[in-house]
C-alpha positions as CSV (number, residue, x, y, z in Angstrom):
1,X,93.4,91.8,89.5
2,X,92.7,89.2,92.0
3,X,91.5,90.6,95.4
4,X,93.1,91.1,98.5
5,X,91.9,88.3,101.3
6,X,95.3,88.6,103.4
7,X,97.6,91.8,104.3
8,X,100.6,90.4,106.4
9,X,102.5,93.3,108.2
10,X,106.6,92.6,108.6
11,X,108.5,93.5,112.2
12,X,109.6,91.8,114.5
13,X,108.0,90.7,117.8
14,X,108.7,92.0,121.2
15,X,108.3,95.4,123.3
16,X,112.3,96.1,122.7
17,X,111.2,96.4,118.5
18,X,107.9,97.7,118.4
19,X,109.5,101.3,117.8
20,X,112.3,99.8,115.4
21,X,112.4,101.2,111.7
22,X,112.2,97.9,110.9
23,X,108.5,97.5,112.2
24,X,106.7,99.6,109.7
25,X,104.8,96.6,108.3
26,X,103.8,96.5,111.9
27,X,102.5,99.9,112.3
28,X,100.5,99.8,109.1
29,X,98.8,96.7,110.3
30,X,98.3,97.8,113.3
31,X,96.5,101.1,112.3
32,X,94.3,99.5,110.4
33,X,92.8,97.0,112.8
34,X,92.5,100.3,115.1
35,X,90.6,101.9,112.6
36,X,88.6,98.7,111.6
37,X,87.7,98.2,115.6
38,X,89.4,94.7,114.5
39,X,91.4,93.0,117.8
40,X,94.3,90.9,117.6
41,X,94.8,87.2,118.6
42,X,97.7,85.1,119.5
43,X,97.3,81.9,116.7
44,X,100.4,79.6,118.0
45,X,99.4,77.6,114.9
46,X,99.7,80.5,112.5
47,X,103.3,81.2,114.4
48,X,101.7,85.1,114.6
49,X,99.1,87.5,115.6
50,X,95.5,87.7,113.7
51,X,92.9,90.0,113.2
52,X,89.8,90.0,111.2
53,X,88.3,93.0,109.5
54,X,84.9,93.1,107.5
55,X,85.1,95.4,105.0
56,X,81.8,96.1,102.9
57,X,81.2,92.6,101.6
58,X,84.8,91.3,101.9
59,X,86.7,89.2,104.8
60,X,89.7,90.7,105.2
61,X,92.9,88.7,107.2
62,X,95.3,90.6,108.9
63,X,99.0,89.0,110.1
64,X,101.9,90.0,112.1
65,X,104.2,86.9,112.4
66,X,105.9,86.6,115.4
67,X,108.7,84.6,114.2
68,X,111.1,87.6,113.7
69,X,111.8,88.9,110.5
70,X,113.8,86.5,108.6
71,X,111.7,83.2,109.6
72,X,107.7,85.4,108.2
73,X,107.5,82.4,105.2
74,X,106.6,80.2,108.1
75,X,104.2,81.8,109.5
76,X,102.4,83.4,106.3
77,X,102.4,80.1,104.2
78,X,101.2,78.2,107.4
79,X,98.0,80.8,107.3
80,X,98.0,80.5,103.8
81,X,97.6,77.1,103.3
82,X,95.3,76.9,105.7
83,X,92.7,79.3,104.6
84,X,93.7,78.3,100.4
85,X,94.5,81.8,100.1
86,X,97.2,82.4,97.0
87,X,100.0,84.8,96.4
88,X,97.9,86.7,94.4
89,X,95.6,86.9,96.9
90,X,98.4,88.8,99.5
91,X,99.8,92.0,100.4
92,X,102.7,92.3,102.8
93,X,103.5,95.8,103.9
94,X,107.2,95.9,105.1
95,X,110.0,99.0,105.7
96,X,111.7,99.9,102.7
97,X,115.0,101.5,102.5
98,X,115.4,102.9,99.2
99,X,112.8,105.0,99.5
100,X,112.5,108.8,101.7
101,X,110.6,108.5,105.2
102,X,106.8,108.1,104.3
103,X,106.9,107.6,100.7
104,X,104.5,104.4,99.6
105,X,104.7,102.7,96.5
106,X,102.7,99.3,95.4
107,X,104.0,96.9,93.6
108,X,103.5,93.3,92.6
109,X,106.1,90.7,92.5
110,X,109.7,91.2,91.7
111,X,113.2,90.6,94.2
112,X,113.4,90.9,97.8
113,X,115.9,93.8,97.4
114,X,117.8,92.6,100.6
115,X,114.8,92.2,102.3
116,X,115.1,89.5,104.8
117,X,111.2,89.0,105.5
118,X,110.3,89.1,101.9
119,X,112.9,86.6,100.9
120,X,111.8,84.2,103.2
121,X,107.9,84.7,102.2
122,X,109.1,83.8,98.7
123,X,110.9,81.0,99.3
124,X,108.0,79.6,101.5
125,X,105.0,80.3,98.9
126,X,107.1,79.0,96.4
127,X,107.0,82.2,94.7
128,X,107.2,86.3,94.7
129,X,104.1,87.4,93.0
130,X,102.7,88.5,95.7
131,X,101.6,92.2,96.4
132,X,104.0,94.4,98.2
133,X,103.3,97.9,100.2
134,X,106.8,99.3,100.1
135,X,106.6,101.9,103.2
136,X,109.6,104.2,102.8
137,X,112.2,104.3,105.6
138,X,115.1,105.9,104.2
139,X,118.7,104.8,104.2
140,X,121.5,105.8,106.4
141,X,123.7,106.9,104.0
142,X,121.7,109.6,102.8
143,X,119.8,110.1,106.6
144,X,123.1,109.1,108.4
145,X,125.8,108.9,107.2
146,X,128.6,105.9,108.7
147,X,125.5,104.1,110.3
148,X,125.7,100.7,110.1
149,X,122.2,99.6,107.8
150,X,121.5,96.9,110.7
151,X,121.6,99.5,113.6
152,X,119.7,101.6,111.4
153,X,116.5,99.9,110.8
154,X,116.7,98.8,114.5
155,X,116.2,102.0,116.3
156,X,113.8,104.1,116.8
157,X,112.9,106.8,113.6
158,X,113.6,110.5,114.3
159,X,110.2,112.6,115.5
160,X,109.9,114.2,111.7
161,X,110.5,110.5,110.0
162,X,107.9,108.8,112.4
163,X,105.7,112.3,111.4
164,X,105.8,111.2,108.1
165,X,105.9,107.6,108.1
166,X,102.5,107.9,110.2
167,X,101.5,111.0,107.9
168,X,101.2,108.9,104.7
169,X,100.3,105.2,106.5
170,X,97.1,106.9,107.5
171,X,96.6,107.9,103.9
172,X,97.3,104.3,102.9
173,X,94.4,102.9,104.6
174,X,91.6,104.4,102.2
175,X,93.4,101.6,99.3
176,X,92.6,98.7,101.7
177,X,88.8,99.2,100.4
178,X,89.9,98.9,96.7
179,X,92.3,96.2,97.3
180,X,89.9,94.1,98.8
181,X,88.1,94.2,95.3
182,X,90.8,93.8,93.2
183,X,91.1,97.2,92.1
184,X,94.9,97.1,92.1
185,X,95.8,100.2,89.2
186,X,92.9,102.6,91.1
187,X,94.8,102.2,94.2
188,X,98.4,102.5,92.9
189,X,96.6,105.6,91.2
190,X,94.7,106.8,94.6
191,X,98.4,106.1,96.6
192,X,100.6,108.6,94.7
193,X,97.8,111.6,94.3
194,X,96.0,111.4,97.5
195,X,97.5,113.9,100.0
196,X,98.3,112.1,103.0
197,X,96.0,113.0,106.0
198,X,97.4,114.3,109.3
199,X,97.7,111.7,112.4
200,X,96.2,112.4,115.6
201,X,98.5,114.3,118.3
């Protein structure tokens, strides 16, 4: 597999959504530029937020585009074609409501599945073979039932979802070494038998 030069994390911008189920791309992001002592920058051409991580041998890119959700394809292809990096060459991490609070799965290519973010990185790149970090949310109609989906992924997840969201994004971090090399079966493999590791209280 082709390695990893670019993981871009989906949410929208703003204090008002940083705790939003819809963030999750965010928070994974996020965690690992805290844990790669990586800081962020405002890049106005880039329509986001960058960080840079060194991992071993490999550069590593790191984007949150601060276009809101449904505009990310500009601000991923505008990186993208700036640094020649490909869709094989990218990971976005974004919330995923068809699957239980904290469960991960990889995946490469395929639909948006509704997706607002992804569909508009696809249409942008010019295509959807791009890796994808599906970071389980839940649905309301199992979690809540009658909630609208919209209000749903806007607020704010319960103390025992965020527990497990966080539980398993801390887990997720150990692929970002194996990614990097193009080592994209060992990590689905590492993802789904690795116990997830505790976050800090």
């Amino acid at each position: 597999m082709t390695p990893i030069r670019l993981i871009v994390g989906l949410g929208n911008p703003g204090p008002e959504h940083e705790t939003d189920r819809h963030n999750a791309g965010f928070w994974l992001v996020e965690a690992l530029a805290r844990q790669g002592g990586a800081a962020w920058r405002s890049e106005s051409r880039f329509h986001g937020e960058l960080a840079r991580l060194k991992i071993g041998e490999h550069d590593l890119l790191l984007l949150k585009p601060q276009t809101y959700m449904n505009r990310s394809g500009q601000s991923v292809s505008a990186l993208a074609r700036f640094y020649r990096i490909s869709v094989g060459e990218m990971l976005v991490a974004h919330d995923e409501l068809d699957l239980a609070p904290g469960t991960l799965r990889l995946k490469r290519g395929g639909g948006s599945g509704g997706h607002n973010g992804l569909k508009d990185i696809s249409a942008a790149m010019g295509s959807p073979d791009y890796g994808r970090l599906r970071i389980g949310i839940g649905h309301p109609r199992d979690l809540y039932p009658g909630r609208e989906v919209i209000d749903f992924v806007l607020a704010r997840p319960s103390r025992a979802e965020q527990q497990l969201i966080d539980d398993r994004t801390n887990a997720a971090l150990e692929l970002v070494p194996l990614l990097v090399q193009g080592h994209w079966e060992r990590a689905g493999q590492k993802l789904h038998t690795v116990p997830p590791k505790p976050s800090a209280t």
